[in-house]
MARTORBA-866187 format. One line per 4 residues: their letters; for each residue x, y, z of C-alpha. Coordinates in nm, 4 decimals. Layout:
<pts>
A> X,Y,Z  ... .
</pts>
This chain:
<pts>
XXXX> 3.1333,1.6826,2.9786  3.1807,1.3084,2.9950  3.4689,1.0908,3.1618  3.5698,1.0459,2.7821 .
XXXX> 3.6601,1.4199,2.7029  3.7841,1.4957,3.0186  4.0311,1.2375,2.9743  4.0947,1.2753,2.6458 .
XXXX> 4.1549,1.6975,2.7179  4.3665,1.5843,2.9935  4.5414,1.3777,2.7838  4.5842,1.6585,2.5440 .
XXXX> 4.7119,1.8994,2.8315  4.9996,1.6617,2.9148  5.1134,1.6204,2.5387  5.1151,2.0249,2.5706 .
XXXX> 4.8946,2.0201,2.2937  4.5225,2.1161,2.2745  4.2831,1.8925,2.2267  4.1596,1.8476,1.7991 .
XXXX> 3.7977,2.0313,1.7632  3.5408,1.8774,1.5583  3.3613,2.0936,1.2965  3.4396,2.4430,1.1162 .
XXXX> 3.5525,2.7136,1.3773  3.6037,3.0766,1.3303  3.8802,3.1460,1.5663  3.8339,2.9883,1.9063 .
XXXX> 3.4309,3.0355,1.7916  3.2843,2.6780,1.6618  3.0832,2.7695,1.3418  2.7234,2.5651,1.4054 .
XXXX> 2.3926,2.5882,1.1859  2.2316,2.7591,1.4488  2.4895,3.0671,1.4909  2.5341,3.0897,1.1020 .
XXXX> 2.1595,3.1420,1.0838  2.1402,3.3592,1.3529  2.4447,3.5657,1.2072  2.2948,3.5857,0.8835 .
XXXX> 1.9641,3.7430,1.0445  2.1425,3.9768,1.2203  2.3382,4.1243,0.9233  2.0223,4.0850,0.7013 .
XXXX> 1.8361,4.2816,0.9333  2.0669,4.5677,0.9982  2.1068,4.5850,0.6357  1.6986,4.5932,0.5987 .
XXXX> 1.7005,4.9047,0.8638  1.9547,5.1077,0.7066  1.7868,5.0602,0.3729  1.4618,5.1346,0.4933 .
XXXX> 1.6008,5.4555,0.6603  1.7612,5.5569,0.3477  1.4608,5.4685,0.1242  1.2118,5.7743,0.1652 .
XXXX> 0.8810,5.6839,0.0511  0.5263,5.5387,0.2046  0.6187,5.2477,0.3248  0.9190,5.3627,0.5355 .
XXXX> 0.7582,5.3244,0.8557  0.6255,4.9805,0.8329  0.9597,4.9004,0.6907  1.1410,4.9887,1.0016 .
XXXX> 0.8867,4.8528,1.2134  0.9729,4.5006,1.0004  1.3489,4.5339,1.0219  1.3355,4.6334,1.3944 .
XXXX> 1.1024,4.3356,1.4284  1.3580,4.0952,1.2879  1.6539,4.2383,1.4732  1.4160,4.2006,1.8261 .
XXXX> 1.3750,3.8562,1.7723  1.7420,3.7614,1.6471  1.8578,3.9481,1.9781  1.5922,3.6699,2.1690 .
XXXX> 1.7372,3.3937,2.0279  2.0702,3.5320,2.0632  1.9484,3.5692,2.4827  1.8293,3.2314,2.5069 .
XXXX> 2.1210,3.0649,2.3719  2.3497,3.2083,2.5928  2.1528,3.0603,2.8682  2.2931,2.7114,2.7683 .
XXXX> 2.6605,2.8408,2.7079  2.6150,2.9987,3.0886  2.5182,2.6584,3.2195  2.8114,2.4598,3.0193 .
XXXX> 3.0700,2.7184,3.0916  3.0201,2.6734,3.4855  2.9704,2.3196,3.5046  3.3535,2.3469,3.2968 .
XXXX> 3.4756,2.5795,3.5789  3.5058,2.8496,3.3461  3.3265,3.1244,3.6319  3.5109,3.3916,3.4286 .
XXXX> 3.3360,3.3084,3.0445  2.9916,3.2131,3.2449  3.0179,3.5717,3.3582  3.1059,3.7036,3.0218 .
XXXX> 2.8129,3.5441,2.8392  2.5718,3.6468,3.0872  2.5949,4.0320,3.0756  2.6134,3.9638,2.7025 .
XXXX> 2.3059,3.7185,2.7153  2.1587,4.0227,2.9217  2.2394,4.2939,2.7101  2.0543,4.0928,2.3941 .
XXXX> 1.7584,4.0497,2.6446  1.7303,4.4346,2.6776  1.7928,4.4966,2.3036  1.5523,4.2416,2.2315 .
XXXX> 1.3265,4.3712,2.4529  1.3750,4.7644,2.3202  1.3855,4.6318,1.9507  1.0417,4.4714,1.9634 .
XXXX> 0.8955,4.7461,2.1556  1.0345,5.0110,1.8680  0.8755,4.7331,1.6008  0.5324,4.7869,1.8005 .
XXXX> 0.5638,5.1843,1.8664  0.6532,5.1810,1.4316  0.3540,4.9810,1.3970  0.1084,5.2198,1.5930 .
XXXX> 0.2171,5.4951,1.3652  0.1435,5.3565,1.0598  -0.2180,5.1854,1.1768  -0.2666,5.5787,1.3438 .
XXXX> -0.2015,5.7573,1.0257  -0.3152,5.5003,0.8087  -0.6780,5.5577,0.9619  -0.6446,5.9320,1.0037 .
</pts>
């Protein structure tokens, strides 16, 4: 944060008001390019898995194995973002949101992690039964 926005949030915490945000928020959440991308991933995903366990015909399994895929990766970039929130929310002093984001950071790392091993189990099956 720069000598600028300190001042002018200090400035803002004296009036008693908060300080004006810049860009489309969502609640306290600032709506950026990035997070409506990654949001629209994440729902288009989930909605690819359910549909693919609902449809029943050949191509179920490599259907999965493409939603769960999707959903693996989403959860990465989810991880990795929250790596630079972490570092921003302690340099601010915020120890209680750096916390916060980095069990959630962690918990997309292990869904990530199970997610893309699921897409890869999916895949075997199909390339084993597609052979035998």
């Amino acid at each position: 944060m720069s000598h600028s926005q300190r001042a002018a949030r200090s400035r803002a915490s004296d009036a008693g008001t908060a300080p004006a945000r810049r860009g489309p928020s969502l609640g306290p959440v600032r709506v950026t390019p990035a997070r409506a991308f990654l949001a629209t991933a994440l729902v288009g995903g989930l909605a690819f898995v359910a549909w693919s366990l609902v449809a029943r015909d050949a191509n179920q399994v490599p259907m999965m194995a493409t939603g769960f895929a999707v959903l693996g990766i989403v959860m990465g970039i989810v991880a990795v973002m929250s790596v630079g929130r972490i570092v921003s929310a302690g340099r601010e002093g915020h120890d209680g949101l750096a916390v916060l984001t980095a069990l959630v950071g962690g918990l997309a790392a292990a869904a990530a992690l199970l997610l893309l091993a699921g897409a890869a189990i999916l895949s075997l099956i199909w390339s084993g039964t597609k052979t035998g």
